[in-house]
C-alpha positions, 0 to 999 in steps of 0.5 A: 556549522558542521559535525565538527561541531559535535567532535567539538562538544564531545570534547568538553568535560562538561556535558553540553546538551542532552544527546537526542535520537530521533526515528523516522519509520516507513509506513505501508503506503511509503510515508514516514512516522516521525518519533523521538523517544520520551525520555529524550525530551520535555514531553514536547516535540522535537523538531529538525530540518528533513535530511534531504530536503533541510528546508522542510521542517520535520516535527518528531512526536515522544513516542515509546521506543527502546532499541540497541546494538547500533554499533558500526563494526570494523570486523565480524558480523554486521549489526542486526539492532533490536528496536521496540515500539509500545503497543499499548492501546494497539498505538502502534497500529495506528502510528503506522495506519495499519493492523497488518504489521507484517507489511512493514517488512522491508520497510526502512527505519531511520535513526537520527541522533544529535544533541538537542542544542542542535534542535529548531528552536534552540540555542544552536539551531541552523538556518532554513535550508543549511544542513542540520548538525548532526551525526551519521544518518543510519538507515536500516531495513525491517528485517523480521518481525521479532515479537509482537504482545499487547506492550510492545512490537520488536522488530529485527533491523539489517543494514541495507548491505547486510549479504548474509543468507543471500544466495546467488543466483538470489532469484529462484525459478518457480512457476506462477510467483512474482517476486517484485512490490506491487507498484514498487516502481511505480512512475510517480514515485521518484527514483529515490523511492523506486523498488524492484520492476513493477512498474504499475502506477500507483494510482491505477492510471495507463494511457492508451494511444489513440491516433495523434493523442494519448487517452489518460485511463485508470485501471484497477483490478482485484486480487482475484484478477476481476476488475474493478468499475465504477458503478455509475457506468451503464449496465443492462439489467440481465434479469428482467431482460426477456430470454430472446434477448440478445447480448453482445460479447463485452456487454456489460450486465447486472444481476438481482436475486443472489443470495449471501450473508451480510455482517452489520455494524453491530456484526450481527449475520443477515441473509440477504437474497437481492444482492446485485452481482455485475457481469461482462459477457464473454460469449455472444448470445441470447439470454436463452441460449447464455443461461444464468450468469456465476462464477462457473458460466463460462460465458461470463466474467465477473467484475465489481463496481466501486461508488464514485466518491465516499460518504460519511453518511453511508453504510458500507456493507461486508459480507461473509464472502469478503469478495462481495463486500463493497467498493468506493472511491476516495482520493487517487485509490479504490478502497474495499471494506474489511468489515461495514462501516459508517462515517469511517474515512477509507485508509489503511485501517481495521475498517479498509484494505486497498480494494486493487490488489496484485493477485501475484500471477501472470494474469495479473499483470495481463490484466493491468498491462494488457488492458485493453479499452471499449472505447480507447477515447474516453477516460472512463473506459471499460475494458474488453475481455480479449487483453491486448499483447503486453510487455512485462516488467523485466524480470517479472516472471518467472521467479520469486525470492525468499523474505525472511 
């Protein structure tokens, strides 16, 4: 069968199937949604053979959407449809596993349409692995966020050719901005996939050459530049050290006694005054002649530590300065609370952000492709304070480009 098919069936007198349009919505971390809006079908899901690959069946669940305008022009302006999604309940957010629905800004929404007779599962259903019958697939980008209340979230959609507005050269040279998705080109995204030149894997892993072999090592780093360890690695307890102490450049302590103000669960404000604070040393000395390790020491750098794997158990705690609130592991991703939390799975929810985030400077970059490792053998390696030389991604600096 072929769309020939469909020319076929739009041909008749008679209306042969009920027309059915079907929604594919880029998430955040690059997955998709699938929804079919409710009074194109039973109650029930649709379902259809993925456009790439049609040996994988995609499941499209009823879903509230109102769009228009997805008429193709020969002449004038290209089309800009308008598509809306229901918010009732903040479902949206969860639909798209994020309440920052700002990110799906040049994310792409795919529009599917066929006839239901066309479905898996019906009468004129294809075989695994033989191409849908359906008409042309059109693939839009989320141009801007149009409205958002608590009924609905409206989006403005561009045709991926759409040029208005482009100016050229369409990189601007500013200082201190770089223009590319942090993670866009990420290695173990397939081509298809891939967007502008960061190429930073997103699971954080570099290899580092050492002799005949290469050490695989993950790297992650926050959005003030700090990195990110595990806190089960060897620290030296600064405090309890005695002033005569001797501590070497790149060794690696921890602090106990700082004060800050911690929100609860409940989000009552607790001033807590034994907070453990992790350092590196940058400047060789005794704890005499270092003084007391912060942000303004010179002498040290700060870095955070992540739990090696989540709990369901635990309590994960937040604070006000939110630069403090706690780190875990859990998957390929180190995950920061938004605010403390129990038994809730890190994601992208109003409980978790990503914990290594790109700052969007040139010490940014330095930090993650320059890293350079303590111990270049092992996988868990720390790393030094003196970066390695490093090549950027081309074109990561300088520039930046206008989003709308």
């Amino acid at each position: 069968m072929s769309t020939n098919d469909l020319i076929n069936d739009l041909q008749q007198q008679a209306v042969v199937a009920p027309f059915v349009e079907l929604y594919e919505i880029e998430k955040p971390d690059g997955t998709f949604a699938y929804v079919t809006p409710g009074e194109d079908s039973d109650g029930s899901s649709l379902q259809l053979y993925d456009y790439a690959s049609n040996s994988t069946l995609r499941t499209y669940a009823p879903y509230p959407v109102t769009s228009g305008s997805f008429e193709t022009k020969v002449t004038g302006a290209i089309a800009r449809p308008i598509v809306s999604f229901s918010n009732v309940g903040n479902n949206f957010t969860t639909l798209i596993g994020t309440t920052d629905i700002t990110l799906l800004v040049g994310k792409k929404i795919i529009r599917r349409t066929t006839l239901k007779k066309y479905l898996a599962g019906e009468s004129a259903d294809t075989e695994p692995g033989v191409q849908s019958v359906e008409f042309a697939r059109q693939v839009w980008t989320i141009s801007k966020i149009k409205s958002r209340d608590a009924v609905e979230v409206s989006f403005e959609l561009k045709a991926p050719f759409d040029l208005k507005g482009v100016k050229i050269p369409a990189r601007q040279i500013i200082s201190n901005a770089c223009p590319w998705e942090y993670t866009g080109a990420s290695p173990t995204l397939s081509e298809a996939d891939k967007c502008g030149g960061c190429t930073w894997s997103k699971d954080g892993s570099i290899k580092n050459s050492f002799g005949a072999s290469d050490v695989s090592q993950k790297v992650y780093v926050t959005l003030d530049d700090e990195y990110i360890y595990s806190n089960a690695e060897s620290y030296t307890d600064y405090t309890a050290a005695a002033s005569s102490a001797s501590f070497a450049v790149d060794a690696f302590i921890k602090t106990t006694g700082e004060s800050a103000t911690e929100i609860s669960v409940t989000g009552s404000y607790t001033n807590v005054t034994n907070l453990v604070r992790y350092w590196q040393v940058v400047t060789a000395g005794t704890k005499a002649q270092l003084g007391t390790p912060s942000e303004s020491n010179t002498k040290f750098q700060a870095v955070r530590v992540f739990s090696p794997s989540y709990s369901a158990s635990t309590t994960y705690k937040a604070y006000t300065d939110d630069r403090l609130n706690e780190i875990v592991k859990s998957g390929d991703y180190v995950w920061k609370t938004k605010q403390a939390t129990k038994g809730n799975t890190p994601g992208f929810t109003e409980y978790w952000r990503r914990a290594d985030e790109c700052g969007k400077r040139l010490q940014s970059c330095n930090k993650r492709f320059g890293f350079n490792a303590v111990n270049a053998t092992a996988s868990g390696s720390k790393g030094k304070t003196t970066l390695k030389n490093s090549v950027l991604p081309f074109g990561g600096f300088p520039g930046s480009k206008n989003f709308e």
